[in-house]
C-alpha angles and dihedrals in degrees: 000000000000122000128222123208128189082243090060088058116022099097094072103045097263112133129192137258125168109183093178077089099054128081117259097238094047086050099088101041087040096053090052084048096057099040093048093070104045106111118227104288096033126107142191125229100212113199113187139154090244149028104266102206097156078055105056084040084071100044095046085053087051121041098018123189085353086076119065117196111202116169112223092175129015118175136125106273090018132059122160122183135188108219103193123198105215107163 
């Protein structure tokens, strides 16, 4: 399983958020925290235990075509997802 670090991201402007750490019930809130307040240009490397498609459904409600989605790991016990900010 790689491992991925904030050093591993930081110099483009991809930060880090592991929600396998985080509550359940705190993920969700959490997640629209952290991506509210990304500046055009930023990402967030999301790392979880699972695909969170209900998830994706509400950003996508959200943010629109603002938000991009591209999977970087997709597997059964490990998703990871890049969230861009691009306007």
């Amino acid at each position: 399983m790689p491992m991925y670090t904030s050093a591993t991201l930081s110099q483009n402007s991809t930060h880090i958020f592991d929600a396998r750490g985080i509550a359940r019930r705190f993920r969700h809130s959490s997640i629209f925290a952290a991506l509210g307040v990304l500046q055009p240009g930023e990402a967030m490397r999301f790392i979880n235990d699972h695909d969170p498609l209900p998830l994706i459904a509400q950003l996508n409600e959200r943010y629109g075509d603002v938000l991009s989605v591209n999977y970087v790991q997709r597997d059964a016990e490990l998703v990871v997802i890049d969230f861009g900010v691009t306007g």
